[in-house]
C-alpha positions in Angstrom: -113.4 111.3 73.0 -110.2 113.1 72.7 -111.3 116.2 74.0 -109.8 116.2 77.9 -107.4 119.6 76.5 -110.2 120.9 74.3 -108.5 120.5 71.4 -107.5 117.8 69.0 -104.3 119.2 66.7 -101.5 117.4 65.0 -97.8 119.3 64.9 -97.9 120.0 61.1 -100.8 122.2 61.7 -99.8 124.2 65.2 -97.8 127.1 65.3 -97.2 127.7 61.2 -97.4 131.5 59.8 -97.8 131.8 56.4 -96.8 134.6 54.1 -99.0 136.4 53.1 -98.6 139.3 50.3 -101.4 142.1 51.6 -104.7 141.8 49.8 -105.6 144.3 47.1 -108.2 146.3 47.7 -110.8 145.6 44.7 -114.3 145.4 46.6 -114.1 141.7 46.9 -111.2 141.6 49.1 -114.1 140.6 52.2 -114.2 141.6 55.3 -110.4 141.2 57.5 -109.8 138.5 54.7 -106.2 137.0 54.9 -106.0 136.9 58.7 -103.8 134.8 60.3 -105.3 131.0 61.7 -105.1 127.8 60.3 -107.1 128.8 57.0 -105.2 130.0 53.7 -106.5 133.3 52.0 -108.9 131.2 49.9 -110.1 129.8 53.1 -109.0 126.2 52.8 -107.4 124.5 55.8 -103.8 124.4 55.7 -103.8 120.9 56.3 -106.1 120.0 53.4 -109.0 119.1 56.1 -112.7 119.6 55.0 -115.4 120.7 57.0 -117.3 117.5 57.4 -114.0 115.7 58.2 -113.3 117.9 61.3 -117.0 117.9 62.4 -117.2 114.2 62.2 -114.6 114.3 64.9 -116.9 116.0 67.3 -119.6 113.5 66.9 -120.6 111.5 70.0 -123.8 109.7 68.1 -123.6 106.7 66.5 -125.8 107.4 64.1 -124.9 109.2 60.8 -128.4 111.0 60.8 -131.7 110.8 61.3 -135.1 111.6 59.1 -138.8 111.8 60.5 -141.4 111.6 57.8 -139.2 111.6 55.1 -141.9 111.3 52.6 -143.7 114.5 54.3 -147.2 112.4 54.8 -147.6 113.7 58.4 -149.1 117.6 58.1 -147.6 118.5 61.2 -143.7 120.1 61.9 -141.8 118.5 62.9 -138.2 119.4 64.9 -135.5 116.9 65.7 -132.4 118.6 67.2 -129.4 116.3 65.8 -125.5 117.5 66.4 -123.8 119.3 64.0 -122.1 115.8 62.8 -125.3 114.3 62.3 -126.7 117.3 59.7 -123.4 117.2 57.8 -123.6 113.7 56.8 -127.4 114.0 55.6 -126.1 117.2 53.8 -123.3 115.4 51.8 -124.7 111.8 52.4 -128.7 111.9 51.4 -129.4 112.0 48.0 -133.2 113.8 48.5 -133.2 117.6 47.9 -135.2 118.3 50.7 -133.1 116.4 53.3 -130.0 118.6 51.9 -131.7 122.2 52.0 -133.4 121.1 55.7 -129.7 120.2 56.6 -129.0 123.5 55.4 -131.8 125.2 57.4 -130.7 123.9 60.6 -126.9 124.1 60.2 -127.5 128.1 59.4 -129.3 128.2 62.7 -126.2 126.7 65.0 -124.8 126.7 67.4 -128.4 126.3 69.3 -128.8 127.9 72.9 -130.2 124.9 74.2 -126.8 122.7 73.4 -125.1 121.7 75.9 -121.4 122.5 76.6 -119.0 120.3 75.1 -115.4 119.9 75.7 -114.0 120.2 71.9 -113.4 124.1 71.1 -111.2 123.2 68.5 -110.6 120.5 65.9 -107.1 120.6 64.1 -106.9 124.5 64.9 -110.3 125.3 63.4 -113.3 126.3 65.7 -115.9 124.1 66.5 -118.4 127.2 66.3 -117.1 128.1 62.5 -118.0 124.6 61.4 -121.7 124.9 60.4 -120.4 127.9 58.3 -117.3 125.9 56.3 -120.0 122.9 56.0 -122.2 125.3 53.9 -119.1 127.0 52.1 -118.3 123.4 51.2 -121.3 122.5 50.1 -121.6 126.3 48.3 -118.2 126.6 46.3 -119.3 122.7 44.6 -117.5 119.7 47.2 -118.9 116.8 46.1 -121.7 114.8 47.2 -120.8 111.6 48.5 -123.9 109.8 47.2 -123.0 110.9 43.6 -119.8 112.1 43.5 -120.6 115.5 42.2 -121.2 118.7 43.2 -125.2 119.5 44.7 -127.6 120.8 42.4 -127.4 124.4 41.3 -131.0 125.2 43.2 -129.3 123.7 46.5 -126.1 125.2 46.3 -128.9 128.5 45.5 -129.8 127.7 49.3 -126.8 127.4 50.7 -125.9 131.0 49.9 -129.1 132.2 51.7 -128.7 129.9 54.4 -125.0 131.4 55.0 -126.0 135.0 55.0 -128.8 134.0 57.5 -126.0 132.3 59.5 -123.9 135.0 59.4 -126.6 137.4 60.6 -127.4 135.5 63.2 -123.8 135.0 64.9 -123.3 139.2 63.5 -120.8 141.1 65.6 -122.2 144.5 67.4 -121.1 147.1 65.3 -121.1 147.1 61.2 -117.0 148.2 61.6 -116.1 144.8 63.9 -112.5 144.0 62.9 -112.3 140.5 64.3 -111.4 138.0 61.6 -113.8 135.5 63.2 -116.9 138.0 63.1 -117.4 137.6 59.2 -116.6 133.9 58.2 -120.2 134.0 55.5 -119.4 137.6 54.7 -115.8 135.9 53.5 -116.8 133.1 52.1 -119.4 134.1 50.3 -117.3 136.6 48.9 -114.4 134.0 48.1 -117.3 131.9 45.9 -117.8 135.2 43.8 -114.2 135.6 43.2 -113.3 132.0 42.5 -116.2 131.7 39.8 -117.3 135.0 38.3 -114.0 137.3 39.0 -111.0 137.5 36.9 -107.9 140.1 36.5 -110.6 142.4 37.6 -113.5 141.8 35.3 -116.3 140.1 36.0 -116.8 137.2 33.7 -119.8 137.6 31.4 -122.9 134.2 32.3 -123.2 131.3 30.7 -126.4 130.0 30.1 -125.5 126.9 28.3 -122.2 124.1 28.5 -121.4 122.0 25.9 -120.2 118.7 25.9 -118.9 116.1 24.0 -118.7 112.3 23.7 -116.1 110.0 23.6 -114.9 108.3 20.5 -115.5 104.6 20.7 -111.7 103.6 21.0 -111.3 105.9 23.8 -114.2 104.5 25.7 -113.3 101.2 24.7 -109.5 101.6 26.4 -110.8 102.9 29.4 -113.0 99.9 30.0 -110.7 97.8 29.4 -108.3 99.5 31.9 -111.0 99.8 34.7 -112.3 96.4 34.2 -110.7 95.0 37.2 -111.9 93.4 40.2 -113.1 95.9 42.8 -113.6 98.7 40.4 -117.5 100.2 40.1 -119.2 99.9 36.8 -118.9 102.4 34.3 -121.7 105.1 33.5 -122.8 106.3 30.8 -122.0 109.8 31.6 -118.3 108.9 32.2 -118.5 109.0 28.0 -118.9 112.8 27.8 -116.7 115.2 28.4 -117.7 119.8 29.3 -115.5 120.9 26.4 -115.0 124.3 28.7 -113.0 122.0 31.2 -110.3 121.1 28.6 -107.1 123.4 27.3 -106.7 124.6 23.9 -105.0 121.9 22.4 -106.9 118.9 24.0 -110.5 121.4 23.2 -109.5 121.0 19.2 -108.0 117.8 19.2 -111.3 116.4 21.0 -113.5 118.4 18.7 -112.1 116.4 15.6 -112.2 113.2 17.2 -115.7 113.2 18.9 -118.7 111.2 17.5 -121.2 113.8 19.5 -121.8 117.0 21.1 -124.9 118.2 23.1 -125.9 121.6 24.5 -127.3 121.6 28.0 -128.4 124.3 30.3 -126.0 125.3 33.1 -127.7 126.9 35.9 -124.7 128.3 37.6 -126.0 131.7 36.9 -129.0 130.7 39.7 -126.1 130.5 42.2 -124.5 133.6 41.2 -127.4 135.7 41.6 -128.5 133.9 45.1 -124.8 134.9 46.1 -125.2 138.4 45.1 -128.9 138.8 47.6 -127.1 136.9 50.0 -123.9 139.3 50.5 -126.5 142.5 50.0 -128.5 140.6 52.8 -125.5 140.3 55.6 -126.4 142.7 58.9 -124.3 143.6 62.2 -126.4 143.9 64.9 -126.5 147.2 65.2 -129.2 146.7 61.5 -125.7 148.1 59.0 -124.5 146.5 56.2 -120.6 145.9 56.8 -118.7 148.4 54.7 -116.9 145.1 52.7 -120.5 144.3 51.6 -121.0 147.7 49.8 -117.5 147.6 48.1 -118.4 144.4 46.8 -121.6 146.0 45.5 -120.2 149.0 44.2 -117.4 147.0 42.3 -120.5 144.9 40.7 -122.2 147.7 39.5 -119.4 149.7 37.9 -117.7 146.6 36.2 -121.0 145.0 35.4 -121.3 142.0 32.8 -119.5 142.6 29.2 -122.7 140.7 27.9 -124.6 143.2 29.2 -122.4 146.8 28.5 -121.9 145.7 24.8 -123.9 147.1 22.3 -125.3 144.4 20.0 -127.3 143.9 17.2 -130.5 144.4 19.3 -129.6 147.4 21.0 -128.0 149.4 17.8 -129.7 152.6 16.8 -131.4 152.6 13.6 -128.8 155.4 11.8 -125.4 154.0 13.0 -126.5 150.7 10.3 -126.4 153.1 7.5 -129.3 151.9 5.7 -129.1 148.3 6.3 -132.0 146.1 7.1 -132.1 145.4 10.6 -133.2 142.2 11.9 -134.0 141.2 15.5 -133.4 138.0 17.2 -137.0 136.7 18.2 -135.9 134.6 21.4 -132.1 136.9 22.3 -130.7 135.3 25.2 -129.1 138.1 27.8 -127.0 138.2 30.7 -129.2 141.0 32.0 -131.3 138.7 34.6 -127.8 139.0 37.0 -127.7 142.6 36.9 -131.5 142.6 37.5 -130.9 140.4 40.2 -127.7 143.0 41.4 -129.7 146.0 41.1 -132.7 144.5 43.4 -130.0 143.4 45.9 -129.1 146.9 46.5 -132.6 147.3 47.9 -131.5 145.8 51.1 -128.5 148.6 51.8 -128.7 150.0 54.8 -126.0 152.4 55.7 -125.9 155.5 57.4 -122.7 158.3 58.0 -120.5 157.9 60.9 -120.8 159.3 64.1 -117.9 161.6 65.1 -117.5 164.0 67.8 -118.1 167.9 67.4 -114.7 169.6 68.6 -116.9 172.7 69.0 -119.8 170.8 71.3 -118.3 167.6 72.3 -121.7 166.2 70.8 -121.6 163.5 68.8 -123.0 164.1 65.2 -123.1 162.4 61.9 -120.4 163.2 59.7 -120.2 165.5 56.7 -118.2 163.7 54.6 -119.1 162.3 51.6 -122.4 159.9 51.8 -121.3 156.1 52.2 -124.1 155.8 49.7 -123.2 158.4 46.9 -121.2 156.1 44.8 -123.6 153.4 44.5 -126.7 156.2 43.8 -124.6 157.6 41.0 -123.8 154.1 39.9 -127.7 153.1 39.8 -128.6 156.3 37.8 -126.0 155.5 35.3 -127.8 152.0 35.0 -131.3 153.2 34.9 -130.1 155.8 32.0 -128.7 152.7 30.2 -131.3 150.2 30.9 -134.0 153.5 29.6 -132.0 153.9 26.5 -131.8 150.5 25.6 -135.6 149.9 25.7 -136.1 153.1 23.1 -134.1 151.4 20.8 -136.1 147.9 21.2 -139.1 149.7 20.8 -138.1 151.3 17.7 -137.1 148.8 16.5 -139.9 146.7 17.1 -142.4 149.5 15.5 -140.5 149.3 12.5 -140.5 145.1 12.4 -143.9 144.5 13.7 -143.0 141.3 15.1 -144.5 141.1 18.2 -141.9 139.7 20.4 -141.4 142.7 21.9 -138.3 143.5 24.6 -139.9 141.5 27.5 -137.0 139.3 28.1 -134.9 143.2 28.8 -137.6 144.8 30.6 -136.9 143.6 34.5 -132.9 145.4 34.4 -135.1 148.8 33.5 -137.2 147.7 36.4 -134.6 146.8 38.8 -132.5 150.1 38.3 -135.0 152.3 39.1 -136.1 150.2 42.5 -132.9 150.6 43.5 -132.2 154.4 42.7 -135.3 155.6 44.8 -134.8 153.2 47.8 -131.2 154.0 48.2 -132.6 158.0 47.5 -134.7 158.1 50.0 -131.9 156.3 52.4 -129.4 158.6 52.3 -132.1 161.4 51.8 -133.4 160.2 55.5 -130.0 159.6 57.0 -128.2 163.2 56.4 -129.4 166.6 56.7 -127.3 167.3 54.0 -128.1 168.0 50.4 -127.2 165.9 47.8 -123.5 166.3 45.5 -124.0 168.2 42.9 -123.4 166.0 40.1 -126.9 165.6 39.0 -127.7 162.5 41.1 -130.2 165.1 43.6 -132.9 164.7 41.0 -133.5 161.3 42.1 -134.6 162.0 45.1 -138.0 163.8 43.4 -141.2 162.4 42.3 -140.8 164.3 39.2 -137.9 162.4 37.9 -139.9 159.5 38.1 -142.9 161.0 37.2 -140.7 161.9 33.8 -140.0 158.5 32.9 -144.0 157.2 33.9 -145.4 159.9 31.1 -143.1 159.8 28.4 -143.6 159.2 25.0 -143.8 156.5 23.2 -144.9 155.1 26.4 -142.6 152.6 28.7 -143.1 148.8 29.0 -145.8 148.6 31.7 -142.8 146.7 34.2 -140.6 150.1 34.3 -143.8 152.0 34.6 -145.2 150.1 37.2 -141.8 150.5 39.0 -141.8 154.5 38.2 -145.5 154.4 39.7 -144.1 152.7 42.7 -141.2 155.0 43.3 -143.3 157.8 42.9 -145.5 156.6 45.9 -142.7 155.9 48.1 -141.0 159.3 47.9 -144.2 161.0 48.3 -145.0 159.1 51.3 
């Protein structure tokens, strides 16, 4: 091993500094993101080392991994404590889904009390303690799988982002307002997957549910077999003859439209990642139970921006009068973005924030402060939703009186749902956490049963989801 100093570095990656222009604040800016260390403000190694090449240096097994009862026969459990090495190569190395999201499990649990002590604190300037963390960014923000080349599966990747927030809890500074850039490595990368995908020029981009791609003309496919038909090269797939037409520029998009002999739509389930990552972030704790204040920045940047697909008024959402007397006709099957900013909403749910404690210069007691509640902007935000999300479903429903179809709204019905969980949990939070009353501005009313109630008896009546949430609501503030 070459770990007598406790450290194994090179003299391209020691000692550099990096400019850095200071970080705008826009809610996903993370938590002390941009410090200074061997990782760039996208937290990528400087030297270009991944995760499982630096932990691979701190294996002293000579195994690459090892499974018992792969095939799950034995009803039993099962624990086999394997080094950190050992979990990253059947991460990015086996090809079963349940070897990768048990890698994951145990990797988000690290470093274990019961390991021993080993002489390695640092490999090429990175921590050895960070590395379960940068193994699941990895395997998060899409490095490919060695055993296929490509990226893991959406519902693994889906994981990955739980299993970091879990890590991240468990290796949680003290205090919620910890400003050691070591403290919140899952809060920041987590954050850097959002920003990377999903955030651009400040807008969120709107979901895809579907990709489309394209095959190959014949020549093409013909003159690249020919050029990788020598000796040594690995035979050519089948799905090396298609091509995401969202991958490609402008001119090479229309210039492969005209020439291709195919094009197929497929799902993309990168959408099941995004909203994982969103619970994930609204799931991060210090130990002292708060959500860091980065975390509810990033949530209150979600909620105002929101997702175009969703803000827009369409064709299903348009009052009756503003056609001027045309027929309207409804989409049977629409397919909406509004399952993320269900999924957003519900996060909120797990908010826990209370004032700050200052010092009374009249006492010298400590007291929570009177400044505006840490919660008040994402309250208002959430009312504004649930107002949305309740006007949107009177137009489906008069609209669907008027057709008679039969589909109904049922695919909308969760965001209504969603919004008005959120409003009376974070409510009743900052209701319990001040003695204060509420601003003014109209969001007060949420914290009553009646403004539920409201919503539970109104006529036409609700879909039975947002009146099963207004029942709920109702029970909780009364209790």
């Amino acid at each position: 091993q070459t770990a007598a100093s406790g450290s194994v570095e090179t003299k391209e990656t020691k000692g550099k500094a990096d400019k850095k222009r200071p970080a705008k604040d826009d809610g996903l800016a993370g938590v002390a993101a941009g410090a200074g260390g061997i990782y760039t403000e996208t937290f990528l190694h400087k030297a270009g080392y991944q995760a499982i090449e630096l932990v691979r240096l701190t294996n002293r097994s000579p195994l690459l991994w090892v499974r018992v009862d792969p095939q799950g026969v034995y009803g039993g459990r099962i624990s086999v404590f394997q080094p950190d090495a050992c979990l990253a190569e059947q991460l990015f190395h086996d090809g079963d889904a349940c070897a990768q999201v048990e890698a994951l499990r145990a990797l988000a649990e690290r470093p274990l009390r019961i390991q021993g002590s080993v002489k390695i604190t640092t490999v090429y300037d990175a921590a050895v303690t960070e590395l379960p963390a940068r193994l699941i960014g990895d395997c998060l923000r899409g490095s490919p799988a060695l055993h296929t080349a490509l990226p893991h599966t959406p519902a693994v990747r889906a994981q990955a982002a739980l299993c970091m927030a879990q890590w991240q809890n468990n290796k949680a500074p003290a205090s919620k307002d910890s400003i050691n850039p070591n403290a919140w490595v899952g809060v920041n990368l987590l954050i850097q997957y959002f920003k990377e995908r999903f955030y651009h020029n400040g807008i969120f981009i709107p979901v895809s549910f579907d990709r489309v791609s394209i095959k190959k003309n014949e020549s093409e496919i013909a003159a690249e077999t020919k050029t990788e038909g020598g000796a040594g090269q690995t035979k050519r797939s089948e799905q090396d003859d298609y091509l995401y037409i969202d991958g490609l520029s402008e001119e090479e998009r229309e210039k492969a439209i005209q020439e291709t002999d195919e094009a197929l739509l497929e799902e993309d389930e990168e959408y099941r990642v995004r909203m994982a990552v969103v619970t994930a972030i609204a799931s991060v704790r210090a130990k002292d139970g708060m959500t860091p204040p980065a975390v509810v920045r990033f949530l209150e940047t979600l909620l105002k921006s929101g997702d175009s697909a969703v803000g827009a008024v369409g064709q299903d959402n348009t009052s009756e009068a503003s056609i001027a007397g045309e027929e309207k006709k409804l989409n049977p099957l629409p397919v909406v973005a509004s399952a993320v900013l269900s999924e957003a909403l519900f996060a909120v749910c797990h908010v826990n924030v209370s004032p700050a404690i200052v010092v009374d210069p009249a006492t010298g007691r400590q007291v929570r402060s009177k400044a505006q509640h840490p919660l008040h902007s994402l309250v208002t935000n959430c009312q504004r939703w649930v107002e949305w999300e309740l006007y949107r479903e009177s137009i489906r429903m008069d609209a669907e009186q008027e057709i008679g179809s039969g589909i109904g709204g049922g695919c909308h019905d969760s965001a209504a749902a969603c919004a008005i969980a959120a409003l009376s949990t974070l409510a009743i939070l900052r209701q319990t956490t001040t003695n204060q009353s509420m601003e003014k501005d109209g969001s007060e009313v949420a914290t009553g049963a009646k403004f539920y109630m409201n919503i539970f008896d109104e006529e036409p009546r609700r879909s039975d989801v947002t009146r099963a949430a207004c029942a709920q609501a109702v029970a909780c503030v009364c209790c």
